[in-house]
C-alpha positions in Angstrom: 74.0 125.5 37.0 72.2 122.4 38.0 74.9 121.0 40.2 75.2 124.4 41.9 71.5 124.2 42.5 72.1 120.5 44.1 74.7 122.6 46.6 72.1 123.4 49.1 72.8 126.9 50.2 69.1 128.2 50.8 69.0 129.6 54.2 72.5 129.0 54.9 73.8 132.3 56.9 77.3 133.4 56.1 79.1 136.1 57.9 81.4 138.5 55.3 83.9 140.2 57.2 86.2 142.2 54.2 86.9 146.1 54.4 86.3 146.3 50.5 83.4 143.8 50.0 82.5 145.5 46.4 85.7 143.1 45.3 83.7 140.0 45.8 80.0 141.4 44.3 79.7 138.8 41.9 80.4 136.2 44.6 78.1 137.7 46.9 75.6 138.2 44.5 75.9 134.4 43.1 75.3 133.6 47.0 71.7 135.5 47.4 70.8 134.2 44.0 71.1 130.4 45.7 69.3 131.3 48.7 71.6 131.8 51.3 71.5 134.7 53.8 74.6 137.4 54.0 76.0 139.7 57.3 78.5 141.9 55.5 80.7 143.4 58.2 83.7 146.1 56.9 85.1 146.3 60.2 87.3 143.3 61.6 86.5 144.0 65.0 82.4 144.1 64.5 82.8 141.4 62.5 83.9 139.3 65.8 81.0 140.7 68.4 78.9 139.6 64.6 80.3 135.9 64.5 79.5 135.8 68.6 76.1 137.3 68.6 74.5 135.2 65.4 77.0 132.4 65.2 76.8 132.4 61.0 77.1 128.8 59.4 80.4 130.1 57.4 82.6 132.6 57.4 84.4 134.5 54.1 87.1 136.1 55.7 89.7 138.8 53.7 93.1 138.6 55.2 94.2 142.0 54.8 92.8 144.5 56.7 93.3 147.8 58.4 93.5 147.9 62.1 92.9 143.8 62.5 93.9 141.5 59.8 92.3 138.3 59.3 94.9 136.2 60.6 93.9 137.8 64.3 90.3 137.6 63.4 90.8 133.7 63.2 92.6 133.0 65.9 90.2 135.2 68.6 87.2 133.1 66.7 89.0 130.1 67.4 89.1 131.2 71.3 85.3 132.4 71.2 82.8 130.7 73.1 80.1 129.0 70.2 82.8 130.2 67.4 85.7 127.8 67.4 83.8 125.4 65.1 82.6 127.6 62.4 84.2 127.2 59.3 86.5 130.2 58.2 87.4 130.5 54.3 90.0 132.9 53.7 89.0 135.1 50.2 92.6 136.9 49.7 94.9 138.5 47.0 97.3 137.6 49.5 99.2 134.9 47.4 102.3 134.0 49.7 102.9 130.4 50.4 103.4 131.4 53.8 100.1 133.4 54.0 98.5 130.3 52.7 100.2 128.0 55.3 99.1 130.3 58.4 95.8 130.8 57.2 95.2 127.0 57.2 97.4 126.5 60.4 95.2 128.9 62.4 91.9 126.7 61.8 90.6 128.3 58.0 89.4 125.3 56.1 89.7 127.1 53.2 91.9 129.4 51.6 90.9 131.1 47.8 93.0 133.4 45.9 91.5 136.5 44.0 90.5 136.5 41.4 88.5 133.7 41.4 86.1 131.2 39.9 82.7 132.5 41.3 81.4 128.5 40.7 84.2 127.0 41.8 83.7 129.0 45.4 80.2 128.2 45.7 81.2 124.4 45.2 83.9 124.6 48.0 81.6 126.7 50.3 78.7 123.7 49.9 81.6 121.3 50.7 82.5 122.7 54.0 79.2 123.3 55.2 77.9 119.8 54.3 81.4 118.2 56.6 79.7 120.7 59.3 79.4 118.3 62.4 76.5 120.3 64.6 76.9 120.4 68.1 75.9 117.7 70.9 73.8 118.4 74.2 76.9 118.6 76.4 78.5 120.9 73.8 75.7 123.6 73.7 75.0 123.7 77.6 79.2 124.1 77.6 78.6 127.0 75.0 75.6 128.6 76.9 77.9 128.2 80.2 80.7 130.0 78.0 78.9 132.3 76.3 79.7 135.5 78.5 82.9 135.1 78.3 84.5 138.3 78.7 86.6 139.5 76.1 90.3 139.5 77.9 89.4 136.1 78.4 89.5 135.5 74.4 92.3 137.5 74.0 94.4 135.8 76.9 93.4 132.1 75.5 94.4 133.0 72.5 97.9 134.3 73.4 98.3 132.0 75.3 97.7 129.2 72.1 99.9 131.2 70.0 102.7 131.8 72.9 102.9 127.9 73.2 103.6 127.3 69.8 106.4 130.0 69.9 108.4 129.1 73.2 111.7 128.9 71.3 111.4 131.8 69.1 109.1 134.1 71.0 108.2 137.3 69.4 108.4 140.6 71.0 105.4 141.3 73.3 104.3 144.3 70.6 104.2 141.5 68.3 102.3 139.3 70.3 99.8 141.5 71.2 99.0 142.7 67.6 98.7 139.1 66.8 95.7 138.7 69.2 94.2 142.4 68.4 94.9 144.4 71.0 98.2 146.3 72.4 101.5 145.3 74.5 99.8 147.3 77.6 96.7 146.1 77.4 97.8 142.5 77.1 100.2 142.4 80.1 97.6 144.1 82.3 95.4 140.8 81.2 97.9 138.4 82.3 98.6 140.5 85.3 94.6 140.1 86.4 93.9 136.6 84.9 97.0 134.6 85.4 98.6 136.9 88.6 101.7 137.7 86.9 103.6 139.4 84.7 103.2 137.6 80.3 107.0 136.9 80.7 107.4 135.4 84.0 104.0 132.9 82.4 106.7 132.3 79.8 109.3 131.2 81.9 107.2 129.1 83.7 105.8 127.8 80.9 109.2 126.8 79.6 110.2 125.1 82.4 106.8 123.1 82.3 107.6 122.1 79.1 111.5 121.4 80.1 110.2 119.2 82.4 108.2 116.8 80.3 111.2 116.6 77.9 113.8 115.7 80.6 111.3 112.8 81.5 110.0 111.5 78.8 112.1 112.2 76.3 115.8 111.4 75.1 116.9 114.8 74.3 120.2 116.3 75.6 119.9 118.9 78.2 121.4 121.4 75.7 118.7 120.3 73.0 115.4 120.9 75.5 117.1 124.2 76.5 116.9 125.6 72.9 113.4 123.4 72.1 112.4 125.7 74.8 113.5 128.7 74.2 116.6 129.9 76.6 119.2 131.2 75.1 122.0 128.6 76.0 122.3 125.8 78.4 123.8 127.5 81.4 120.7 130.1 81.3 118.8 127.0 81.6 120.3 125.3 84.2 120.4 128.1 86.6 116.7 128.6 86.0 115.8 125.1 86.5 117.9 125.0 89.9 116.3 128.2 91.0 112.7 126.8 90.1 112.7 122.9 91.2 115.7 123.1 94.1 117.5 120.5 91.6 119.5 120.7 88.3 117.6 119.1 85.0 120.0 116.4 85.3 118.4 115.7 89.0 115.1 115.9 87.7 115.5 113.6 84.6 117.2 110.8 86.9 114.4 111.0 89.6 112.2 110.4 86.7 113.4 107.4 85.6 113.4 106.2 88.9 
């Protein structure tokens, strides 16, 4: 008990967002009893306008959860003004390797399997918070600039992040949107007002952005770059290009070079 003493957690505020939080008592009892302050929050959505408002030191996050999991509360904390650096430890029964790999992917530092070791989670939490790097001056004033933020905003940055990662396997726009908490309406009415067009023309665009860079700096064949970014065959691709830029991607990538 000693070296948990030596962890340092007194006064240390961690934000709880898990609809069943009597699953992790003994956790969050261990956590009082070394000082630190709790938010429990049962409802992923509150938990986010939480993490906002009193910007925790640490986060315990579950990962399933009714309405929002906890893979869509990351990724909107990642987008949030004064949130993106908080540490997020995933505390799951969710046991999938793949669960595991897009927990970490999405920015969780940490991801802990129920049951667990009460002491070994106390050691890991100390660990993260003590590789906490606090903000510089031109960080916070950027935060205070950000901080009213509206919400669409955080929603469309971070379909936007997850779009970009997903150009040649993009999911359907229901899918999408669920992925960044909110619905397929509500989310093309936010690219309609922020970005002045429609999520799938973005798309497009977007892969003929990123068609572009490949065809330049990159030795890729022109069939490769079309299915790296995402049209369905080469032809497709072409024709878009043309219609785009007034030249086929063989044009472009020899002007490049020039």
């Amino acid at each position: 008990m000693n070296s948990i003493k030596a962890l340092r957690l007194k006064n240390v505020h961690i934000l709880v967002i898990d609809d069943n939080p009597q699953d992790i008592e003994h956790l969050l009892k261990a956590l009082r009893g070394q000082g630190a302050r709790l938010t429990i929050v049962e409802q992923p959505r509150k938990g986010l306008q939480c993490a906002q408002i009193l910007l925790p030191d640490l986060i315990l996050l579950d990962v399933h959860m009714p309405d929002v999991d906890g893979f869509t509360v990351c990724r909107l904390l990642r987008e949030t003004p004064n949130c993106g650096e908080i540490p997020v430890i995933f505390l799951t029964s969710a046991a999938d390797v793949t669960d595991r790999v897009k927990g970490l992917t999405l920015g969780g530092v940490d991801y802990v399997l129920k049951p667990f070791d009460t002491q070994e989670v106390l050691a890991r939490i100390a660990v993260h918070l003590q590789r906490i790097q606090r903000p510089n001056t031109q960080q916070l004033m950027r935060g205070v600039l950000e901080k009213d933020r509206h919400p669409d905003q955080v929603i469309l940055q971070a379909a936007i992040r997850l779009i970009g990662r997903q150009l040649n396997n993009l999911p359907k726009l229901t899918e999408i949107a669920a992925q960044v908490g909110t619905h397929d309406k509500k989310l093309s009415a936010i690219f309609r007002e922020n970005m002045g067009m429609t999520l799938f023309a973005w798309v497009r665009e977007e892969r003929l952005q990123k068609a572009q860079e490949l065809l330049a700096g990159s030795s890729m064949s022109i069939e490769d770059i079309s299915a790296e970014v995402g049209f369905a065959s080469a032809a497709n691709f072409a024709t878009a290009f043309r219609e785009r830029f007034s030249m086929t991607p063989s044009a472009y990538r020899q002007a490049a070079k020039v």
